[in-house]
C-alpha positions as a Markdown table, in Angstrom:
| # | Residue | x | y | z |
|---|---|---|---|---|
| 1 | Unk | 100.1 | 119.9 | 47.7 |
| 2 | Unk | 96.9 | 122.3 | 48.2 |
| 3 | Unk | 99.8 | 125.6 | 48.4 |
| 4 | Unk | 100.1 | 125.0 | 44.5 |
| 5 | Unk | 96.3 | 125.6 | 44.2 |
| 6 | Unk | 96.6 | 128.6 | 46.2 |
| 7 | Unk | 99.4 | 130.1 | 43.6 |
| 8 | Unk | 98.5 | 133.0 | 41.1 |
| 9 | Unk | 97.1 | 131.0 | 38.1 |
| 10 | Unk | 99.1 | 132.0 | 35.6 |
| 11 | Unk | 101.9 | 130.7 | 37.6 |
| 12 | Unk | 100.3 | 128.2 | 38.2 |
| 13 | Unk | 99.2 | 126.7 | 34.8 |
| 14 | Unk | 103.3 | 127.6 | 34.2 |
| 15 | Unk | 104.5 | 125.2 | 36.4 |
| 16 | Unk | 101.6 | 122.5 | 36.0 |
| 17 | Unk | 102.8 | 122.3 | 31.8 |
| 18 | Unk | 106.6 | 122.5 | 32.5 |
| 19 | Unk | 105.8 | 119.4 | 34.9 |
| 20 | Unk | 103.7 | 117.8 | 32.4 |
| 21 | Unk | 105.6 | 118.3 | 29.4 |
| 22 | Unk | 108.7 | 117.1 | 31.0 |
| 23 | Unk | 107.7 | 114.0 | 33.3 |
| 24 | Unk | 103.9 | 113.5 | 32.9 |
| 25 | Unk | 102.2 | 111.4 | 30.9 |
| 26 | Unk | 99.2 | 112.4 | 31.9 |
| 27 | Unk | 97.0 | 115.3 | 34.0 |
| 28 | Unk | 95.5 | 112.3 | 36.1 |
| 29 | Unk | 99.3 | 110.7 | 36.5 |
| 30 | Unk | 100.7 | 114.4 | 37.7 |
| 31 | Unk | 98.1 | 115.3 | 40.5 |
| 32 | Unk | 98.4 | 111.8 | 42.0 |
| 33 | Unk | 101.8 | 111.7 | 42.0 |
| 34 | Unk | 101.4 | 115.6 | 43.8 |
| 35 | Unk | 98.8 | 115.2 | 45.9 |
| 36 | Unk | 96.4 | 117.5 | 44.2 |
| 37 | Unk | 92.9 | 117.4 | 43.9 |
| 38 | Unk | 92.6 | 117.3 | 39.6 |
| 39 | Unk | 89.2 | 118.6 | 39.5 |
| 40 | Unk | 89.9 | 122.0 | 41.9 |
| 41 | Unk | 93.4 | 122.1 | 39.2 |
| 42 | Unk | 90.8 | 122.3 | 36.2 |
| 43 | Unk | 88.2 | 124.7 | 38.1 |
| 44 | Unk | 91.0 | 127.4 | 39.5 |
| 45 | Unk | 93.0 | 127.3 | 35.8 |
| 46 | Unk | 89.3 | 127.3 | 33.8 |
| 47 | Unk | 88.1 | 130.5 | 35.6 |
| 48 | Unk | 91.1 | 132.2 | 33.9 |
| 49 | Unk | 90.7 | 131.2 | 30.3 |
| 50 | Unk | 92.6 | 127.9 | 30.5 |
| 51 | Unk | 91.4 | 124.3 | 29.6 |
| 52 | Unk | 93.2 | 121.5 | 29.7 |
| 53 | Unk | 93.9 | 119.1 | 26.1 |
| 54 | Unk | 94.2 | 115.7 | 26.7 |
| 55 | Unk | 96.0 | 115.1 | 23.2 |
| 56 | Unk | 99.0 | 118.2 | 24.2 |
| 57 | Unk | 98.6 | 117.3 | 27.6 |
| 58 | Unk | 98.8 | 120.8 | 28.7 |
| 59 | Unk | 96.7 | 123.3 | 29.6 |
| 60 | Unk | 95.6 | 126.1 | 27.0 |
């Protein structure tokens, strides 16, 4: 779903936690599952201060 990508980013990295805190194991299991392409997901959210944690599976 490439319009998520296109979101501000801080609404963005918002809605990509809520989604992996409540139904995503994992960063890889939430942008197959949504069609996204994981490695634009970590580029758009890292060029605004946010990296993702593998152990908190979230972005910080």
């Amino acid at each position: 779903m490439s319009s998520l990508l296109d979101m501000d980013s801080n609404i963005l990295v918002s809605i990509v936690n809520m989604k992996l805190r409540d139904f995503y194991d994992s960063l890889d299991q939430y942008c197959e599952d949504a069609d996204i392409d994981k490695d634009e997901l970590i580029k758009k959210l890292s060029k605004v201060g946010y990296e993702y944690n593998t152990q908190l599976n979230q972005f910080k």
